[in-house]
PLY file of the C-alpha trace (Angstrom):
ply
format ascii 1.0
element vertex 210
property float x
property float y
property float z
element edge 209
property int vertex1
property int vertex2
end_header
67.74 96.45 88.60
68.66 94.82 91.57
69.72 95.51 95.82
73.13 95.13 97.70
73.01 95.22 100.97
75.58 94.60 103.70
74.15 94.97 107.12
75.66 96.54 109.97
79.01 97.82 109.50
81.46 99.50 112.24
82.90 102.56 112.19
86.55 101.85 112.94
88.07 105.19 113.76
87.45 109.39 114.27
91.03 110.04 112.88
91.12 107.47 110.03
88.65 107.18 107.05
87.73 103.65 106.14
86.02 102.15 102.78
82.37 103.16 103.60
82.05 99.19 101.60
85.20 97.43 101.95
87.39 96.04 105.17
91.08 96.13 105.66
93.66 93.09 104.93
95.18 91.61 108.30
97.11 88.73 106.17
97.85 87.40 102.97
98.99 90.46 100.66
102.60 91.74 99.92
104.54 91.84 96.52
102.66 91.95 93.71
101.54 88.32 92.97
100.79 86.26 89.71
99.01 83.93 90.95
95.57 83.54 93.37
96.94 84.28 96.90
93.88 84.37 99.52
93.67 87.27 102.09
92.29 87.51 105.74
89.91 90.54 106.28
89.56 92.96 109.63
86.58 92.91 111.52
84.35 95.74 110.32
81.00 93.84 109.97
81.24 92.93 114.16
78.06 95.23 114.12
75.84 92.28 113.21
76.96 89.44 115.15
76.11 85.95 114.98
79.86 85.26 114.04
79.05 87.02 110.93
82.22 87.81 108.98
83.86 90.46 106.56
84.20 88.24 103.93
80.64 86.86 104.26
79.01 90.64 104.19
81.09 92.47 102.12
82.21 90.19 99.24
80.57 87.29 96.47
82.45 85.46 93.87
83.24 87.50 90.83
82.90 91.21 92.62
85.57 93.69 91.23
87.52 95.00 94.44
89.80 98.26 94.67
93.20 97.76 97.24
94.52 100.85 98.21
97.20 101.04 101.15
96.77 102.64 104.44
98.61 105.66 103.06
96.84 105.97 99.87
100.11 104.42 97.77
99.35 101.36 95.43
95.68 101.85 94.27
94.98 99.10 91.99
91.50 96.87 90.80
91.46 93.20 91.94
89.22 90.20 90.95
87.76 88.16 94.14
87.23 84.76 92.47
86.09 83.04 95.95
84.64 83.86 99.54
85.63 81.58 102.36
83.15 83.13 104.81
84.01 81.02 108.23
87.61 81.75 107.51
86.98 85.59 107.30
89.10 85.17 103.84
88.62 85.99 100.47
90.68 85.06 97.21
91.96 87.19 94.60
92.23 85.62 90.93
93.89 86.60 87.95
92.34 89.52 86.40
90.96 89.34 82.93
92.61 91.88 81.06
95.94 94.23 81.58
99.33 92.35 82.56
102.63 92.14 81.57
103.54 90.25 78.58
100.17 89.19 78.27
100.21 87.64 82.00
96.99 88.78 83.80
97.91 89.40 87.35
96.45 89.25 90.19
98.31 92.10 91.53
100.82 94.43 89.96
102.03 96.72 93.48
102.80 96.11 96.81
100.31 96.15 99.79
100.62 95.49 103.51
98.89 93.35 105.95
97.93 94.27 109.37
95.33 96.04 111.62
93.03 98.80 111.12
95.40 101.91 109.64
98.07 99.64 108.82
96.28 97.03 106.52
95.83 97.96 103.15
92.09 98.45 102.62
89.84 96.35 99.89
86.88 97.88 99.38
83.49 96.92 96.90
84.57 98.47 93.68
81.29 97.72 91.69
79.28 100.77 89.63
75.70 101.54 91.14
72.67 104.14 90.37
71.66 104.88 93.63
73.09 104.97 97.52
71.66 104.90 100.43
73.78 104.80 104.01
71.43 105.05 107.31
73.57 105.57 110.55
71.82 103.30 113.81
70.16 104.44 116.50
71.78 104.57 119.69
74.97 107.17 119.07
73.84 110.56 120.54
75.55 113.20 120.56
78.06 114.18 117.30
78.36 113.31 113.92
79.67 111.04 110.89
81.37 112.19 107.82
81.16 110.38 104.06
83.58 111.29 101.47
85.12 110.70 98.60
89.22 110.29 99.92
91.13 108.22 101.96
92.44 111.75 102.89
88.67 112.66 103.79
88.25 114.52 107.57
85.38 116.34 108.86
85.93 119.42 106.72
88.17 117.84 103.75
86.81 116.15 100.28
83.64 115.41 102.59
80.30 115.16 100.98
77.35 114.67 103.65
77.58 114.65 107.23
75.07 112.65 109.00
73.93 113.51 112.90
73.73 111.33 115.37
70.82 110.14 117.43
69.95 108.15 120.92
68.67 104.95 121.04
65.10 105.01 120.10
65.27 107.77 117.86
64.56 107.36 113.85
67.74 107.75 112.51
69.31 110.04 109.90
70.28 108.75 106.24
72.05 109.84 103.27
70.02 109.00 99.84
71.85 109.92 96.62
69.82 109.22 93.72
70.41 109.52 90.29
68.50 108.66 86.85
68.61 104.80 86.34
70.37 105.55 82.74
73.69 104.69 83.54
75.74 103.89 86.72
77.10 107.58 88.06
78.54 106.04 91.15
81.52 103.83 91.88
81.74 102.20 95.50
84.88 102.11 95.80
85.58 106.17 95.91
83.03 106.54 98.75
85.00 106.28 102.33
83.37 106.84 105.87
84.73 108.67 109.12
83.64 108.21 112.68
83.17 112.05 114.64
84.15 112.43 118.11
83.43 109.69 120.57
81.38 106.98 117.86
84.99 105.26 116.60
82.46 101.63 117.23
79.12 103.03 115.93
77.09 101.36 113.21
75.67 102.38 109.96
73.56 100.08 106.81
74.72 100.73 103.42
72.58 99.62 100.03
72.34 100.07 96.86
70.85 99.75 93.39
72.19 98.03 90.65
71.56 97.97 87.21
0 1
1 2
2 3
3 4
4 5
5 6
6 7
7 8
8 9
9 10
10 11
11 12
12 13
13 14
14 15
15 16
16 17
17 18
18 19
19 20
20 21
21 22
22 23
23 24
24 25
25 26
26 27
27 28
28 29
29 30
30 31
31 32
32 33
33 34
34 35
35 36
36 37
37 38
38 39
39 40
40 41
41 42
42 43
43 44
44 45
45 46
46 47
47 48
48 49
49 50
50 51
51 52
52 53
53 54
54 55
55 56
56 57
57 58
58 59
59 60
60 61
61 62
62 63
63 64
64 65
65 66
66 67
67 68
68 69
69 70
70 71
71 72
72 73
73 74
74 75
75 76
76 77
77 78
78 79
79 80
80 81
81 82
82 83
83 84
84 85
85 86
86 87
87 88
88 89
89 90
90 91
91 92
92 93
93 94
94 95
95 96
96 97
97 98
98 99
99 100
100 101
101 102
102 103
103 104
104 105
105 106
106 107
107 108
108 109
109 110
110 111
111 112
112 113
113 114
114 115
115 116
116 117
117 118
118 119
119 120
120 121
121 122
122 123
123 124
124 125
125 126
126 127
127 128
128 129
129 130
130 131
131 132
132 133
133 134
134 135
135 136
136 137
137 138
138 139
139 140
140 141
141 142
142 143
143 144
144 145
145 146
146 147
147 148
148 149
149 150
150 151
151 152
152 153
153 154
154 155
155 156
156 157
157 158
158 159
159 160
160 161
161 162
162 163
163 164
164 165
165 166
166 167
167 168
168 169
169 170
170 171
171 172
172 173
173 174
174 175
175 176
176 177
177 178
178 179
179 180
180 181
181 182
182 183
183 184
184 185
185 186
186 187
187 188
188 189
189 190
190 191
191 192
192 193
193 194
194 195
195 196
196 197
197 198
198 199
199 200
200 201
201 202
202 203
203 204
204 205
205 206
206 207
207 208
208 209
């Protein structure tokens, strides 16, 4: 078995879920494309710093990647064949299987660039055993939802809520842990959601992989 971890990611919203893995595309998608076509990502890992990027966080060479637009239309699985971490940008290849005509495509719907709740989201779309997602320190006050929709709210297709603390304070953390058998969870389904007031607040997700 083996870790992924991200760092600090930002919650972008209290109104709109977002990939709890995954950013949103601010350029480079549209019709459905045959051939690689590179994409600019949001700015969701801003929680570290350093001039740390999206693409550099979130993404290596050869990850499956799930697109699904802003209002849940197009949901399709993508291939990133390269990460151009300076650039923020990542680029989709030609997937190995599926097609028309025996053409592998890199994408078979249309998406939509732009910012966060208009850019279609990309999110990590690999299988894992076990999750763990620890808010930071520092919040106070209300609380942060993980689901399992891009419909998710606070009371809707949720599955943990996680309190918040004040700086200082050892933080809450959601641990889902299953036996190391076979790979019961898929990244991509798992989606994140700010509660009142904490639309900039951070939280650490990892994994296991077999």
């Amino acid at each position: 078995m083996a870790f992924r971890s991200f760092g600090v990611l930002q919650i972008q919203s209290t109104t709109r879920p977002q990939p709890l893995v995954g950013s949103y595309i601010t350029a480079g998608i549209g019709a459905p494309a045959g051939s690689p076509i590179t994409l600019t990502l949001g700015t969701v890992a801003a929680g570290i710093g350093g001039g740390v990027t999206d693409a550099q966080v979130l993404f290596q060479p050869g990850d499956p990647a799930w697109i699904i637009n802003a209002d849940g239309s197009g949901a399709e699985p993508v291939f990133v064949s390269s990460v151009n971490a300076a650039a923020n940008q990542i680029t989709l290849g030609n997937q190995t299987t599926g097609g028309v005509a025996g053409n592998n495509p890199v994408t078979t719907k249309s998406h939509t660039s732009g910012v966060f709740g208009t850019g279609s989201f990309i999110a990590l779309n690999i299988d894992v055993n076990n999750t763990l997602v620890m808010l930071e320190d520092g919040t106070g006050g209300t609380w942060s939802y993980i689901g399992v929709s891009y419909a998710m709210t606070a009371t809707y297709r949720r599955i943990f809520k996680l309190p918040k603390v004040g700086s200082g304070s050892n933080p809450y953390y959601w641990d889902a842990s299953e036996a190391f058998g076979g790979n019961p969870f898929r990244v991509s389904e798992l989606w994140i959601l700010g509660g009142a007031g904490n639309s900039s607040d951070g939280y650490t997700p990892s994994f296991c992989v077999l």
